[in-house]
N, C-alpha and C positions, 0 to 999 in steps of 0.2 A: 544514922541517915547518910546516905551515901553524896558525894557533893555534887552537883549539879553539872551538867558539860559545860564545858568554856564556851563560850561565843564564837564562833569565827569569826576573822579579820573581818572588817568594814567587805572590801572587794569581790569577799569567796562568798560574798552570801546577799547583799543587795543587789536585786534585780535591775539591769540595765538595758535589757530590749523590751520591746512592746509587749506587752497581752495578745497571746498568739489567739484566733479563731477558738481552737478548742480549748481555752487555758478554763484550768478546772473553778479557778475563782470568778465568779459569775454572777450578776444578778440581774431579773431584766424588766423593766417600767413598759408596762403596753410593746410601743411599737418600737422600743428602743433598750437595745443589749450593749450591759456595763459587763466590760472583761480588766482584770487585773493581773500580774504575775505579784502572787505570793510565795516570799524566800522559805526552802523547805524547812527551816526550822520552827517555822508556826506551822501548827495543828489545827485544822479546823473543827468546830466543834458543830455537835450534832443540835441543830435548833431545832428542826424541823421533820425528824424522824416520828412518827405516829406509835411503831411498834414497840414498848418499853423494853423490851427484852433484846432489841437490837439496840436500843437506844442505850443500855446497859453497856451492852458489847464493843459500840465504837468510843464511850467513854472510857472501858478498861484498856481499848488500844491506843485512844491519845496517851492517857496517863503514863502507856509503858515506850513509847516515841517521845514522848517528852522527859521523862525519866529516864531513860534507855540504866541499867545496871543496878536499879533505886530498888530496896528493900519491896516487897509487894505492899505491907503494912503503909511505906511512903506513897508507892503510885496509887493506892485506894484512896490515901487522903486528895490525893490530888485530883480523882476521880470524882469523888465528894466535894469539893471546891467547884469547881467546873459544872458538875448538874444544879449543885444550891444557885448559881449565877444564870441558869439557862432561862428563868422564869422574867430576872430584871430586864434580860437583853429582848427577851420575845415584849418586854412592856414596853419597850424603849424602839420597836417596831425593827428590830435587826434582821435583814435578809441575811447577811452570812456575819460569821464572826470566828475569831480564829488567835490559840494562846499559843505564847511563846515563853519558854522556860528556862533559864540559862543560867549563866557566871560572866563577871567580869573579874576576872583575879580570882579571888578567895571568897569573892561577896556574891551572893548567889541576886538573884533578879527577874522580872518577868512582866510581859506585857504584854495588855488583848487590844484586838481589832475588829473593828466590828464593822458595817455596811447598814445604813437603812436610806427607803427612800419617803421621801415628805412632797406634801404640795409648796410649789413655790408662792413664796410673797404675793400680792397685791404690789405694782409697781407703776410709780410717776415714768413715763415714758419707755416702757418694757424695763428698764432698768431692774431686773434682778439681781443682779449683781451690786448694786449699788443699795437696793431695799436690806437687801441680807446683810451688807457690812453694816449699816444705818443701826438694823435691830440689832447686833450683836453689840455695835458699840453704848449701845440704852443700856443693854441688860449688864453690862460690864462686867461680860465672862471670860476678857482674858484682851491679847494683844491680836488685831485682827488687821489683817491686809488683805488686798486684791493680789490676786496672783495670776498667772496667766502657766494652763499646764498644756502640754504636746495636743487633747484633745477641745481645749477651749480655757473661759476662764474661767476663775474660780476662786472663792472667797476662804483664809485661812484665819485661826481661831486658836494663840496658844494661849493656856493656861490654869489653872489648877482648882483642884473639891475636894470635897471631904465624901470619901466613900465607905459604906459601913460592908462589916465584913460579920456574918450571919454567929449569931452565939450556937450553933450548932460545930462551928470550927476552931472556938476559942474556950479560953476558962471562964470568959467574965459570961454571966447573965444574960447581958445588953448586948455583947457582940463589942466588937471595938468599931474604929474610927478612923482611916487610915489617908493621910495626904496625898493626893494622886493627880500628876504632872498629866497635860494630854495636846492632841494636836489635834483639833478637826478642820478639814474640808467642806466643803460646800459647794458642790459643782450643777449649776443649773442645765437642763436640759430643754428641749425645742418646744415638749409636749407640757410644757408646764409645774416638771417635776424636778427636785433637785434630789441629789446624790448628795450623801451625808456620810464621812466618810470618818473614824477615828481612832488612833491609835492613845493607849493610856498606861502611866504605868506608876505603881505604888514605889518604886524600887530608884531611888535618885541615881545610884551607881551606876545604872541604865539610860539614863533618861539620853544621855550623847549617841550612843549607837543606833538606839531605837530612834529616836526623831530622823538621825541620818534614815534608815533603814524607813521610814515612812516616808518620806522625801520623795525616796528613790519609785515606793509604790506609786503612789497616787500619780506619778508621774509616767509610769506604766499603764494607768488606765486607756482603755481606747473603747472606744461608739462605736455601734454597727446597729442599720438599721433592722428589722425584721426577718428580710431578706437576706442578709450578710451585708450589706456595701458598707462599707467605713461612711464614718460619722465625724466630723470636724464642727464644733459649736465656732462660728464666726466671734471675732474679738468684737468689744463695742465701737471701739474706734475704726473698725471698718466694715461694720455690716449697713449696709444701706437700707 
């Protein structure tokens, strides 16, 4: 098995300007378009292709983009990784989602990002923002804070699950079990809908660039209404 590409540095590869208008990572709630710049080394993956036989096709070309040099025997497996997962992420209501394959050193690594969008809370006082941190911190899925990003505010969520990995990819029966670090977002919108945003990764060796490298995303998100016009979710502290 050939070894995985290196990472680039932190700088050569976290996106630092906005979500241009046509930027391909896109998903969009009614009357309101979520745009992101995602760094070229994640792939997006085909959720939402109808035709199997295309759907085949853009699997065997992420595999060989994420691979680039990888024996065909390795980027099939990784083909087959990536479709067995296409089912949990369409359960899990994923408008886009998108792997990334790498090295840090010697130790190989990787981590998916996914996008869906949910109805927002029920809230004392419009407080969305406040509803969402309130249930996260009940359900006690990890470290959460209010955050405030370039397009409004937004609620953050680190911490970690047990994710099963399908016995079709392993030796055991049962499939194994694998510890998986993650970050989500929460960004409420006007129309009543939040943006659920998450980056996850099996691969601890990873877990410093990728968090940086998600930081950098979701802080690239930007609103635009319908129409195009930019979009700014007012802060609580000063929407009237």
């Amino acid at each position: 098995m050939s070894t995985p590409t290196e990472l680039p540095t932190r700088l050569e590869f976290i996106p630092m300007q906005a979500a241009p208008v046509d930027a391909e990572a896109t998903v969009r709630s009614d009357t309101i378009h979520i745009r992101w710049v995602m760094p070229e080394i994640f792939q997006d993956i085909p959720l939402h292709e109808e035709d199997e036989d295309e759907t085949v096709r853009l699997l065997e070309e992420l595999a060989q983009r994420a691979l680039p040099g990888a024996e065909p025997e390795d980027q099939l497996k990784l083909a087959i990784f990536v479709a067995l997962g296409i089912d949990d992420l369409l359960a899990g209501r994923a408008e886009y989602a998108a792997l990334c394959v790498g090295a840090v050193g010697a130790d190989p690594c990787t981590a998916t990002v996914f996008t869906t969008l949910v109805d927002s809370p029920d809230a004392e006082d419009d407080d969305v923002i406040a509803a969402i941190s309130s249930s996260l911190r009940r359900e006690g899925l990890g470290e959460v804070a209010e955050i405030q990003l370039p397009c409004g505010p937004a609620v953050s969520c680190v911490g970690s699950r047990e994710d099963k990995v399908s016995s079709d990819l392993t030796e055991s029966p049962d499939g194994l079990t694998l510890p998986t670090s993650f970050i989500r977002v929460y960004l409420p919108l006007p129309n009543l809908t939040t943006v659920v945003m998450e980056m996850s990764t099996p691969t601890p060796v990873g877990w410093d660039t990728f968090s940086t490298i998600f930081g950098n995303v979701v802080s690239s998100i930007r609103l635009f209404t319908s129409d195009g016009a930019p979009l700014i979710v007012p802060d609580r502290d000063t929407d009237a």
